[in-house]
PyMOL commands that place a pseudoatom at each C-alpha (Angstrom):
pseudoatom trace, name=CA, resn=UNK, resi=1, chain=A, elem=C, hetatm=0, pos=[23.162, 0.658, 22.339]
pseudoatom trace, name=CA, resn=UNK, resi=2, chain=A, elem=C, hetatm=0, pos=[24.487, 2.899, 19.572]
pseudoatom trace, name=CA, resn=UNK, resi=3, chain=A, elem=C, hetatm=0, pos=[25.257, -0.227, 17.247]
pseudoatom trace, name=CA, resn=UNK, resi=4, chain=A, elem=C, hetatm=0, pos=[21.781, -1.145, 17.723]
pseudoatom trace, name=CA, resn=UNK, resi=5, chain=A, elem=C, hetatm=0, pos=[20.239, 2.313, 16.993]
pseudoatom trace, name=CA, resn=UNK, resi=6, chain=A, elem=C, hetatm=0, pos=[22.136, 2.922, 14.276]
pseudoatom trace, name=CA, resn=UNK, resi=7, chain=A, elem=C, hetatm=0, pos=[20.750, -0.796, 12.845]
pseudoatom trace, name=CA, resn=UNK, resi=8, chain=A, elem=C, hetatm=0, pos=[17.853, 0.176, 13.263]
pseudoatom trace, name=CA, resn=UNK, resi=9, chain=A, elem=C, hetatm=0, pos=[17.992, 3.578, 11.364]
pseudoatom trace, name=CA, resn=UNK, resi=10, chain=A, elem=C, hetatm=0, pos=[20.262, 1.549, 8.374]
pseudoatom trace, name=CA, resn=UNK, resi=11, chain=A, elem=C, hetatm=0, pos=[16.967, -0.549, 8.020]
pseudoatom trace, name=CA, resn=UNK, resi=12, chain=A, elem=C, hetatm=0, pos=[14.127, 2.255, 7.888]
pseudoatom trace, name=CA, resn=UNK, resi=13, chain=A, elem=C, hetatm=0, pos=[16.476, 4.021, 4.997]
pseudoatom trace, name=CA, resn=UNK, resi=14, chain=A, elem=C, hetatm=0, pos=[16.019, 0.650, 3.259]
pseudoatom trace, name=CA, resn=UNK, resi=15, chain=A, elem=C, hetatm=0, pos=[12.615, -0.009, 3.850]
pseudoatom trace, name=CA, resn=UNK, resi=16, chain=A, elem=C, hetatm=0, pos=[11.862, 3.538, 1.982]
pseudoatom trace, name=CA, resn=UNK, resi=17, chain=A, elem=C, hetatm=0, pos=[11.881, 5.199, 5.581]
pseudoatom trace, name=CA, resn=UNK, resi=18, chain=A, elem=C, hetatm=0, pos=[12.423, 9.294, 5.620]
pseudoatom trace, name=CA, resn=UNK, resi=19, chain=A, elem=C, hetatm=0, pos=[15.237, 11.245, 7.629]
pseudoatom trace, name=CA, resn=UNK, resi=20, chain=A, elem=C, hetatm=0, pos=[12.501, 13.333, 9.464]
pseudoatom trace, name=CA, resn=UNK, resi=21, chain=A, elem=C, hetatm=0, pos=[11.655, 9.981, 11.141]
pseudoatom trace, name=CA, resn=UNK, resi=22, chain=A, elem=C, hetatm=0, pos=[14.014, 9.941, 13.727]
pseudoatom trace, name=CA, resn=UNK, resi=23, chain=A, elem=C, hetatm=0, pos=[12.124, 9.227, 17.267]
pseudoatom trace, name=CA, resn=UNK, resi=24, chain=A, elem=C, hetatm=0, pos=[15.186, 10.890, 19.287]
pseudoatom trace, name=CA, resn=UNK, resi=25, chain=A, elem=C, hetatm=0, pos=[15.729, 14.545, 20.854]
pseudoatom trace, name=CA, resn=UNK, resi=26, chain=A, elem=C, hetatm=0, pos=[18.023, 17.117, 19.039]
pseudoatom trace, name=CA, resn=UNK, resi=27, chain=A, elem=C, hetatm=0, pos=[21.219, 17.288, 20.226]
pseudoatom trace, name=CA, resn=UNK, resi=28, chain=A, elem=C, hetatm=0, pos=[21.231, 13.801, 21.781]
pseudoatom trace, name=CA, resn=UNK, resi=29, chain=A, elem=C, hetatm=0, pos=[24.248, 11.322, 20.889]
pseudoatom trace, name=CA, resn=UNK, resi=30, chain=A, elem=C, hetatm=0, pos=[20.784, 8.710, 20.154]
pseudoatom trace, name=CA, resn=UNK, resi=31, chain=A, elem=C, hetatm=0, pos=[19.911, 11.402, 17.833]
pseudoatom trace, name=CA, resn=UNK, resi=32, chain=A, elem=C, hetatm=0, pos=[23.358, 11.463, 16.077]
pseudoatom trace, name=CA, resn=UNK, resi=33, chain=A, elem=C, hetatm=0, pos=[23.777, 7.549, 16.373]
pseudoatom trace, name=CA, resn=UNK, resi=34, chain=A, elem=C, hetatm=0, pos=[20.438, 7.759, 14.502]
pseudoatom trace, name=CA, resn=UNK, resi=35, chain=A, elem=C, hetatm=0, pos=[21.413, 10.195, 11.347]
pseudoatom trace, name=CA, resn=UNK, resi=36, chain=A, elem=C, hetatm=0, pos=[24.420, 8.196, 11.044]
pseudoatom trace, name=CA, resn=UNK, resi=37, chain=A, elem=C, hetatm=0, pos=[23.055, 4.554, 10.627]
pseudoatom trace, name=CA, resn=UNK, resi=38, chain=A, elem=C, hetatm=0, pos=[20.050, 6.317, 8.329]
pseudoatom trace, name=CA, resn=UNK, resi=39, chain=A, elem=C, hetatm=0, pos=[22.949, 7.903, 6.167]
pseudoatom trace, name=CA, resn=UNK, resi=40, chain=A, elem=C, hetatm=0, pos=[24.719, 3.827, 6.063]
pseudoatom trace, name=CA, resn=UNK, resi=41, chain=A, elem=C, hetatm=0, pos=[21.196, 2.795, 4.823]
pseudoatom trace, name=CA, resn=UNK, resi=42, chain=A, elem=C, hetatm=0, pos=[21.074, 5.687, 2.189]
pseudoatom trace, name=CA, resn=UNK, resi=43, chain=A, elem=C, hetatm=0, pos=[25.022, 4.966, 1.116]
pseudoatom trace, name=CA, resn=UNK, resi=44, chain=A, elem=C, hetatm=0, pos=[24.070, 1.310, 0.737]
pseudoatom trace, name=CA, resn=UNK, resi=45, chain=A, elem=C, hetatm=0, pos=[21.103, 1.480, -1.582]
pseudoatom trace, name=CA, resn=UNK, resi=46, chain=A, elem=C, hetatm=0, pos=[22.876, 3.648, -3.834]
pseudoatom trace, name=CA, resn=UNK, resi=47, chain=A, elem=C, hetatm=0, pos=[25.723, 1.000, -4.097]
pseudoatom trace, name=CA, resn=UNK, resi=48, chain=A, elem=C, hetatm=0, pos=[22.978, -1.659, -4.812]
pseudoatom trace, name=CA, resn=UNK, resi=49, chain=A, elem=C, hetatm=0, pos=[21.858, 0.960, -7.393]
pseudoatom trace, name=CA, resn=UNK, resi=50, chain=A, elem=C, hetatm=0, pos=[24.995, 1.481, -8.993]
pseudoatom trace, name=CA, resn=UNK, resi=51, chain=A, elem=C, hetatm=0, pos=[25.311, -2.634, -9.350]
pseudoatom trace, name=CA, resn=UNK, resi=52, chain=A, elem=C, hetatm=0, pos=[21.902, -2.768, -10.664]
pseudoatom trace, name=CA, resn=UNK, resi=53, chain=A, elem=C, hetatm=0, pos=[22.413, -0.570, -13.133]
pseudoatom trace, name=CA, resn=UNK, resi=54, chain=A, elem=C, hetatm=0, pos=[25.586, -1.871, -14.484]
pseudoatom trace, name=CA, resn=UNK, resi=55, chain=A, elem=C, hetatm=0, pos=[24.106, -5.176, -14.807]
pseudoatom trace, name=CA, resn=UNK, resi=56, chain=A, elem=C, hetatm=0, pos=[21.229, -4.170, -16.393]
pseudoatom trace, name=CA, resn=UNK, resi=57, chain=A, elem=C, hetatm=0, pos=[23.123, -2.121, -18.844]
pseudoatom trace, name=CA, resn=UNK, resi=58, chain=A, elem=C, hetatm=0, pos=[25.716, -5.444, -19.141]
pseudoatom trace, name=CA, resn=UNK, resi=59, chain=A, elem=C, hetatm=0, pos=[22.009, -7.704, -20.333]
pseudoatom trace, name=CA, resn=UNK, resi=60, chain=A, elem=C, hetatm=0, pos=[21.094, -4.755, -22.359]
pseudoatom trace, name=CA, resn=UNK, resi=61, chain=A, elem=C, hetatm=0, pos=[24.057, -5.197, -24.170]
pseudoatom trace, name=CA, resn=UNK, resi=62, chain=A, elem=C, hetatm=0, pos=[23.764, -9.001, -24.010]
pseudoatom trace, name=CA, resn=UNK, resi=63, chain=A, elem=C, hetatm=0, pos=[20.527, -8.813, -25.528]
pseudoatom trace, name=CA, resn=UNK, resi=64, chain=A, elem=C, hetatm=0, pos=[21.710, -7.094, -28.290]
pseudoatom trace, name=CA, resn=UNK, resi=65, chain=A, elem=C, hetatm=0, pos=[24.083, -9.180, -29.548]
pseudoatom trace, name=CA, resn=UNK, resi=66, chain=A, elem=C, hetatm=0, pos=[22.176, -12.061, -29.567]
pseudoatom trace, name=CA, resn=UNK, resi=67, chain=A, elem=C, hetatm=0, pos=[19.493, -10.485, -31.620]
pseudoatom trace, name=CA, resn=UNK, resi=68, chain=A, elem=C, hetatm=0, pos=[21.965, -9.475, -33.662]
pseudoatom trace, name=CA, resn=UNK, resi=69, chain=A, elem=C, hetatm=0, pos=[23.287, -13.234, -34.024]
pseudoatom trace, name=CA, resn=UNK, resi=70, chain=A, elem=C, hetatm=0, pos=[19.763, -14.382, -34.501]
pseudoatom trace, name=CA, resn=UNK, resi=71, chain=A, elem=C, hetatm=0, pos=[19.297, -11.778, -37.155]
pseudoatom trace, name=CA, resn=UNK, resi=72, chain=A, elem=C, hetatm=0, pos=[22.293, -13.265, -38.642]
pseudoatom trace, name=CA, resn=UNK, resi=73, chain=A, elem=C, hetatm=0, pos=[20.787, -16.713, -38.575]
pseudoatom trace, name=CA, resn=UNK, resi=74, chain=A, elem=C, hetatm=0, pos=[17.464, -16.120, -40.014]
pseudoatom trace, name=CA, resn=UNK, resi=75, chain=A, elem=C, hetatm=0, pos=[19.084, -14.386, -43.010]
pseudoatom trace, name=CA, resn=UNK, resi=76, chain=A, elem=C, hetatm=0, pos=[20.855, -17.160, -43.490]
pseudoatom trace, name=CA, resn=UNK, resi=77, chain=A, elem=C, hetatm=0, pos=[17.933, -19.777, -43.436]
pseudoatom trace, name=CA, resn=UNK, resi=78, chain=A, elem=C, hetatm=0, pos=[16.018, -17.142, -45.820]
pseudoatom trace, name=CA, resn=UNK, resi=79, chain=A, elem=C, hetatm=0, pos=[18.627, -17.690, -47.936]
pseudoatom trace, name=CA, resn=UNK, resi=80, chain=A, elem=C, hetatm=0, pos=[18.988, -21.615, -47.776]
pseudoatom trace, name=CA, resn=UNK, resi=81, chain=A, elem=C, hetatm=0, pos=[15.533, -21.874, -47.950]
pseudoatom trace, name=CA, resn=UNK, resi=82, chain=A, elem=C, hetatm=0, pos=[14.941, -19.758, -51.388]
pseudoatom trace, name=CA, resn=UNK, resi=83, chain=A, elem=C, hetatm=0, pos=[18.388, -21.647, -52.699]
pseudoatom trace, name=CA, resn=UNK, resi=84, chain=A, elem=C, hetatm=0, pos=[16.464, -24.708, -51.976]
pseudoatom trace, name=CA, resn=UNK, resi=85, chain=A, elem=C, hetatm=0, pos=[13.008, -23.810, -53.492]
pseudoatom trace, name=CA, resn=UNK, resi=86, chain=A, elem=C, hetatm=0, pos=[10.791, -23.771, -50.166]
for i in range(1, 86): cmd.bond("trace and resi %d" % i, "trace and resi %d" % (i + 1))
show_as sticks, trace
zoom trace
């Protein structure tokens, strides 16, 4: 029963749910079951966060050097291109 409420709670902290949500009585163990499974959801979305951001920032810097490259490659056609008279 506790597995299952605390599934439930992991999912409403992913789905954007709030902590003030919880359906159960104070000082229940539902209650606690509850908190804790909403606190797994919140712990997991700010791993996914932290791996989002790294990759982003990993593209970012991807990006980068390939503009950089084709920077490097148009200034080189500029130059075979006035060489050659175009």
């Amino acid at each position: 029963m506790f597995d299952t409420i605390r599934a439930e709670a992991e999912y409403h902290a992913r789905s954007g749910g709030h902590s003030i949500d919880n359906p159960y009585p104070r000082g229940t163990e539902y209650r606690d079951a509850w908190d804790r499974g909403f606190l797994d959801g919140l712990l997991y979305l700010r791993t996914e966060l932290k791996v989002t951001r790294k990759a982003f920032a990993k593209a970012v810097d991807e990006n980068g050097i390939l503009k950089a490259q084709l920077a490097q490659v148009k200034a080189e056609y500029d130059a075979f291109a006035t060489e050659m008279g175009y």
